[in-house]
C-alpha positions as MATLAB code, in Angstrom:
seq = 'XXXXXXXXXXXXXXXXXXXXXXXXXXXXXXXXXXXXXXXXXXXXXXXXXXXXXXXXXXXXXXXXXXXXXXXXXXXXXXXXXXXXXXXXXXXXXXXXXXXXXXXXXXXXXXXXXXXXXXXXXXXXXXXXXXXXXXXXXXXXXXXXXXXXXXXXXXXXXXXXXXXXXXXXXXXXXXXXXXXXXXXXXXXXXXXXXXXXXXXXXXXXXXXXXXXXXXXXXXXXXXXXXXXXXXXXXXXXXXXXXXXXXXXXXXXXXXXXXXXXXXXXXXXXXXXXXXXXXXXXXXXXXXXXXXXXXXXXXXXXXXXXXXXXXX';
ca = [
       0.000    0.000    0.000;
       2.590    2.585    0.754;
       3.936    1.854   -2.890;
       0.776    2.775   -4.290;
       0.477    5.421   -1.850;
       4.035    6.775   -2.808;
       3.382    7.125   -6.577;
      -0.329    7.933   -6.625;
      -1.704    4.442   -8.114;
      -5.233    4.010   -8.007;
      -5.529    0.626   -9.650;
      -5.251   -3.324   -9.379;
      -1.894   -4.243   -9.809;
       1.067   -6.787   -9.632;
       4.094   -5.573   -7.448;
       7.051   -7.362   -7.735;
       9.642   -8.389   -4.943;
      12.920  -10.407   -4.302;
      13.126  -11.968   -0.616;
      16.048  -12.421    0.456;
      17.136  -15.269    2.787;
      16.921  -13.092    6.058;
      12.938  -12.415    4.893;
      14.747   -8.705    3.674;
      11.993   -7.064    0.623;
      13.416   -5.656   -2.121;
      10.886   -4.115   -4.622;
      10.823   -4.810   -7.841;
       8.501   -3.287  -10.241;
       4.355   -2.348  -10.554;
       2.751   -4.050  -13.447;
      -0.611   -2.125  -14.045;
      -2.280   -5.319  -14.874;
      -3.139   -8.750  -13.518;
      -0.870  -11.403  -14.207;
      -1.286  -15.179  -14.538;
      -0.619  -15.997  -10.771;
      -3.812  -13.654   -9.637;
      -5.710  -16.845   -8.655;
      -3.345  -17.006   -5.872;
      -4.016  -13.839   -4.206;
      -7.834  -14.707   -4.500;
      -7.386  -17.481   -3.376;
      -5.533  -17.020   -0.467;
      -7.543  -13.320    0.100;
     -10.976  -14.127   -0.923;
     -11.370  -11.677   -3.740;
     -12.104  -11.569   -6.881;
      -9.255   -8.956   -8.644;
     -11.075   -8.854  -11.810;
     -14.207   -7.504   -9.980;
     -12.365   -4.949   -8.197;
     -10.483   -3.596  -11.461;
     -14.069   -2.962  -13.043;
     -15.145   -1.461   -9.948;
     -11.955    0.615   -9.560;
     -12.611    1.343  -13.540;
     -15.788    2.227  -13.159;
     -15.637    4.905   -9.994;
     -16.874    2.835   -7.355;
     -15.932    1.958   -4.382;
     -13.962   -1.759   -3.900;
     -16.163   -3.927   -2.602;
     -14.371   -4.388    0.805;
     -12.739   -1.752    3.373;
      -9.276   -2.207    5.100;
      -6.559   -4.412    4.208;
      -7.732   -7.867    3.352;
      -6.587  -11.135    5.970;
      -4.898  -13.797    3.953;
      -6.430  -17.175    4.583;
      -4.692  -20.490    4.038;
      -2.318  -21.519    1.190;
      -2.625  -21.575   -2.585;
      -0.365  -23.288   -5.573;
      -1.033  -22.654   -9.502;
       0.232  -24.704  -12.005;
       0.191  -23.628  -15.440;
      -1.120  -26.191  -17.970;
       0.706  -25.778  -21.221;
       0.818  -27.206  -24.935;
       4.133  -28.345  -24.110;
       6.488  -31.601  -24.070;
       8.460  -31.245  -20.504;
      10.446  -34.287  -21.805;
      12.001  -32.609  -25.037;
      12.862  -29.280  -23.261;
       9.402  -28.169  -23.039;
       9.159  -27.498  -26.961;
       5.566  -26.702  -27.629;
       2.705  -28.810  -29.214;
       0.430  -27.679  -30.738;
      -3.148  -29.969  -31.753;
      -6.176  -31.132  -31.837;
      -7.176  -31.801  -27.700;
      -8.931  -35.341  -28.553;
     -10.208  -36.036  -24.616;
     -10.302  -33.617  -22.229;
     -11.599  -33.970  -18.559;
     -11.018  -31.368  -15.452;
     -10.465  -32.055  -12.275;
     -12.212  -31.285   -9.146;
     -13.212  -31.760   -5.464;
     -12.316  -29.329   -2.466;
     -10.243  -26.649   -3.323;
      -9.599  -26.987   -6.587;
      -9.937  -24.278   -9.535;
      -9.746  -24.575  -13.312;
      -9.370  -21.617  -15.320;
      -9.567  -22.934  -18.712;
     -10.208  -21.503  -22.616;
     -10.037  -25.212  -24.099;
     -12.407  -28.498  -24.383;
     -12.347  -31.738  -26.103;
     -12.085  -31.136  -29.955;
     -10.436  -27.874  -29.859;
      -7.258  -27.096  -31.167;
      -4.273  -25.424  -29.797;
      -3.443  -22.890  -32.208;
       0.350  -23.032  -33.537;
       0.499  -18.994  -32.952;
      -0.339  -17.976  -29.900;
       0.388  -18.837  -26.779;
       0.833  -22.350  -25.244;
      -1.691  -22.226  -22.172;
      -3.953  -24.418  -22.091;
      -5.604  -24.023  -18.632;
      -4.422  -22.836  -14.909;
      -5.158  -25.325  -12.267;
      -5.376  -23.679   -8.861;
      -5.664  -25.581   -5.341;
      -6.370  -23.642   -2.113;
      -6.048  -25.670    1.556;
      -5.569  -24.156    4.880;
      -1.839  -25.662    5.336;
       1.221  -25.931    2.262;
       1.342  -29.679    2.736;
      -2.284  -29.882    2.656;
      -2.549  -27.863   -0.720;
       0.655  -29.585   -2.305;
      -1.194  -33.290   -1.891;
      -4.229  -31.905   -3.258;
      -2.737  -30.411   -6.318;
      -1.247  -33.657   -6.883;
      -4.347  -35.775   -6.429;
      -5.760  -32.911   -9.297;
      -2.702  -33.527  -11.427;
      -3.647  -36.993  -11.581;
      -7.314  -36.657  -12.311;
      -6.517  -34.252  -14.893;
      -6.947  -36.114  -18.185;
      -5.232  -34.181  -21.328;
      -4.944  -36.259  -24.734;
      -3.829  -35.885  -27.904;
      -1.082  -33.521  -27.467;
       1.530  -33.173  -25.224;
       1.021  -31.041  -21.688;
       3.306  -29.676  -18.755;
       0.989  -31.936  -16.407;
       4.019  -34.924  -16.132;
       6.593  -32.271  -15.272;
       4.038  -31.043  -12.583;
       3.798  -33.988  -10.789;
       7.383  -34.749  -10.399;
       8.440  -31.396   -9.058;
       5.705  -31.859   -6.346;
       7.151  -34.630   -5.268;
      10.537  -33.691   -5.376;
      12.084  -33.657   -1.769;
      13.575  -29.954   -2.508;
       9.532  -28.953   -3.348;
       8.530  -30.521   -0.092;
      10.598  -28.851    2.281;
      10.534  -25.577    0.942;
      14.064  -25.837   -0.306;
      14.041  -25.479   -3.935;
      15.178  -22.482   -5.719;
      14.661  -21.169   -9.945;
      17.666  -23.196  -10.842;
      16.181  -26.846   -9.340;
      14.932  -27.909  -12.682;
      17.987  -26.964  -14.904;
      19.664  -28.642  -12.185;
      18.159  -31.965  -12.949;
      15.133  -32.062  -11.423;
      13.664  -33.403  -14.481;
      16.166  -35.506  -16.044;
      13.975  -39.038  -15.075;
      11.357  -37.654  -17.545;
      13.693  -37.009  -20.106;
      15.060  -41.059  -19.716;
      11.215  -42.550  -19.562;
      11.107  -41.003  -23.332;
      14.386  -42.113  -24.123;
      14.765  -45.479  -23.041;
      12.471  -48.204  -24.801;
      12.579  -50.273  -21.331;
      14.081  -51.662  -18.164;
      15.809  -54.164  -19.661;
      19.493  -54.139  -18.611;
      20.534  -54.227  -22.095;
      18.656  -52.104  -23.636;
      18.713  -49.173  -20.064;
      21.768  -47.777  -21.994;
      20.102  -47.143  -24.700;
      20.602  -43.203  -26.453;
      18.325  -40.907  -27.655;
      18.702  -42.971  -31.086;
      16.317  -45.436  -30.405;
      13.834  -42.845  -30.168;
      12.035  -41.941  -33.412;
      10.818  -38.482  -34.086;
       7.315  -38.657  -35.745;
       5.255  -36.024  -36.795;
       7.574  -33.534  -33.808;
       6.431  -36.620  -31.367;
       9.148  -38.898  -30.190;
       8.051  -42.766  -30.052;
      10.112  -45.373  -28.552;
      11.267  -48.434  -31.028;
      10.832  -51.563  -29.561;
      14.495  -52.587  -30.227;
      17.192  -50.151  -30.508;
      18.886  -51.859  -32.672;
      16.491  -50.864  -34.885;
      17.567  -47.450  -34.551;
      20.555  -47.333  -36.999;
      18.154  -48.967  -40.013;
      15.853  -46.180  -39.457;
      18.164  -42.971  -39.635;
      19.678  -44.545  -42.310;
      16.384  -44.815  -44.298;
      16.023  -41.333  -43.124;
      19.142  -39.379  -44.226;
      21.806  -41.099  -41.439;
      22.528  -40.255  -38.220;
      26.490  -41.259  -37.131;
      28.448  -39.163  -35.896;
      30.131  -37.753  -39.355;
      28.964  -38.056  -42.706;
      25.973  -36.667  -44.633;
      22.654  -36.136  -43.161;
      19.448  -33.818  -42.917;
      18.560  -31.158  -40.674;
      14.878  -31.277  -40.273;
      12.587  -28.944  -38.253;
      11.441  -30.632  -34.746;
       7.814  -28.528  -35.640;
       5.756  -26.242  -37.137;
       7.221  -22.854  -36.367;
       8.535  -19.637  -38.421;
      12.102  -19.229  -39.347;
      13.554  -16.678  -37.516;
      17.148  -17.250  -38.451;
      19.600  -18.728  -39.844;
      22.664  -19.303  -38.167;
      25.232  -21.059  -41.000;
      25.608  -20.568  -45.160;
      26.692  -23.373  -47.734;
      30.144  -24.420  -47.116;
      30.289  -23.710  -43.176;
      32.021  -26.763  -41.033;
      29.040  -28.022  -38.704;
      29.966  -29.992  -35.189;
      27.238  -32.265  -33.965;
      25.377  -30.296  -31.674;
      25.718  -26.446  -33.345;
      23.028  -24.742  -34.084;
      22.191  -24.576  -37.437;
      18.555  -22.126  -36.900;
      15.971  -20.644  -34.359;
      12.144  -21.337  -35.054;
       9.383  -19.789  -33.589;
       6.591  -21.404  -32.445;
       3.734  -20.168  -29.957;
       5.641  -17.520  -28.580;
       8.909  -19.659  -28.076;
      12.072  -19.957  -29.857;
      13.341  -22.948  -30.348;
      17.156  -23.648  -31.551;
      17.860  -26.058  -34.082;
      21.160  -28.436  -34.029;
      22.555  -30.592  -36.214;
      22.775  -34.087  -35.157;
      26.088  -34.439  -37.656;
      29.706  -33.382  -38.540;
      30.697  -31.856  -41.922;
      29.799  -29.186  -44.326;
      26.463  -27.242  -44.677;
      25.811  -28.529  -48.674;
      22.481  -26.912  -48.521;
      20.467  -24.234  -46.528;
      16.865  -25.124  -47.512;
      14.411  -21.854  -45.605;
      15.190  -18.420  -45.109;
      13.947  -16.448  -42.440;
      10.679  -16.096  -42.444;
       9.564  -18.890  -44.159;
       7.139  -21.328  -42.214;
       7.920  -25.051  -41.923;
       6.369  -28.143  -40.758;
       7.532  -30.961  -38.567;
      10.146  -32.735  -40.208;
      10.535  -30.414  -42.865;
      14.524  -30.118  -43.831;
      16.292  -26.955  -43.301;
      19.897  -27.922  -44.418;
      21.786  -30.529  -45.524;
      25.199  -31.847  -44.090;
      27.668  -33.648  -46.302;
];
């Protein structure tokens, strides 16, 4: 309040702190708008923000006096058009069964149903799920039991990711910080796409017995397998010649090498855009770019080639 006192706002807003490890405030900014995590402070307040913007808008008074009592705990978790297992690229589709959660507690804000699509150009939120409980651990089991009856299909969602950082020990305790998931939090997801099974011959298994259809990987049932397909499809060893194809529909942005460049496996050869994200795309090959097939701004499908390595 003294904020908005301090610089004469008259207006809903989002103000924006750091905290450090003491419980010290540092401010931030004011943004003059609501943001996606508003469902918390309803939740835990027992307003409704959007209500008291219109008021506020419209010259009347807020619809409660004095400074509001928080109440309880909330959690949001954004539901996104995203894979969580291939570095959260997005993925955009058709929604073919669709089915929200609920019981005590628990809030969907959603703009999609069964049968809708995702659109490839926007962005990739789906719904926000919302749990309120009177204790943290009490609102962290619920949001998992919602997680679970959450039922998403036909294109691929944050929810996975979700439930495995709510379960992490780091989540429980209160310990985790913005650099748990680059840290590995997530790397278990990444190997339940990877590997085809728990066999002990086949737990070693790379990312190559993993085909890439339609921008969705699918496990081959043998990865032996593996080295017949990427030959059929342009090879994938180490060296030699091979094709650079687009991991989804998306606009090129830019292109990063020209004809004759020396490629490493693993440089990035172009940056796609794709609901709101970029995307960087590598070459799975050493050699020499032979071709560059897009320019910037050109759209491309999954799959489509972008350049050729000899």
């Amino acid at each position: 309040m003294a904020v908005a006192d301090a610089c004469g706002y008259a207006n809903a807003g989002t103000v924006e702190f750091l905290v450090d490890e003491d419980g010290s405030f540092y401010f931030l900014e004011i943004n003059a708008r609501l943001q996606v995590e508003h469902t918390i402070t309803e939740e835990v307040l027992g307003i409704d923000l959007v209500a008291e913007q219109l008021r506020i808008a419209s010259g009347d008074p807020m619809g409660f006096s004095g400074p509001p009592e928080p109440r309880g705990h909330s959690m949001e978790c954004r539901i996104n058009a995203e894979d969580p297992s291939r570095g959260f690229l997005p993925g955009p589709g058709v929604i073919r069964r669709y089915r929200e959660p609920g019981g005590p507690g628990i809030r969907v804000d959603s703009g999609f149903g069964e049968g809708d699509e995702v659109p490839r150009a926007y962005d990739s939120l789906i719904a926000k799920l919302v749990a309120w409980a009177p204790t943290r651990e009490e609102v962290r089991r619920r949001m998992l039991r919602a997680l679970d009856d959450y039922v998403i299909e036909g294109i691929p969602t944050t929810i996975p990711a979700h439930r495995m950082l709510l379960e992490l020990p780091q989540f429980v305790e209160g310990s985790y910080t913005t650099r748990t998931v680059e840290g590995g939090a997530l790397d278990a997801l990444m190997r339940e796409t990877v590997q085809p099974s728990t066999d002990t011959d086949q737990a070693s298994a790379s990312t190559s017995a993993v085909l890439m259809v339609q921008s969705t990987p699918v496990r081959l049932w043998n990865p032996a397998i593996s080295a017949f397909v990427s030959a059929a499809l342009g090879g994938a060893s180490a060296t030699g010649q091979g094709a650079v194809a687009a991991p989804m529909h998306g606009t090129v942005l830019k292109i990063l090498v020209a004809e004759g460049d020396a490629v490493t496996a693993g440089d990035p050869i172009a940056v796609l855009e794709t609901m709101k994200m970029e995307t960087s795309v590598a070459t799975t090959v050493s050699g020499t770019v032979e071709a560059v097939k897009v320019q910037p701004g050109d759209v491309v499908e999954a799959g489509e080639i972008v350049a050729v390595i000899g």
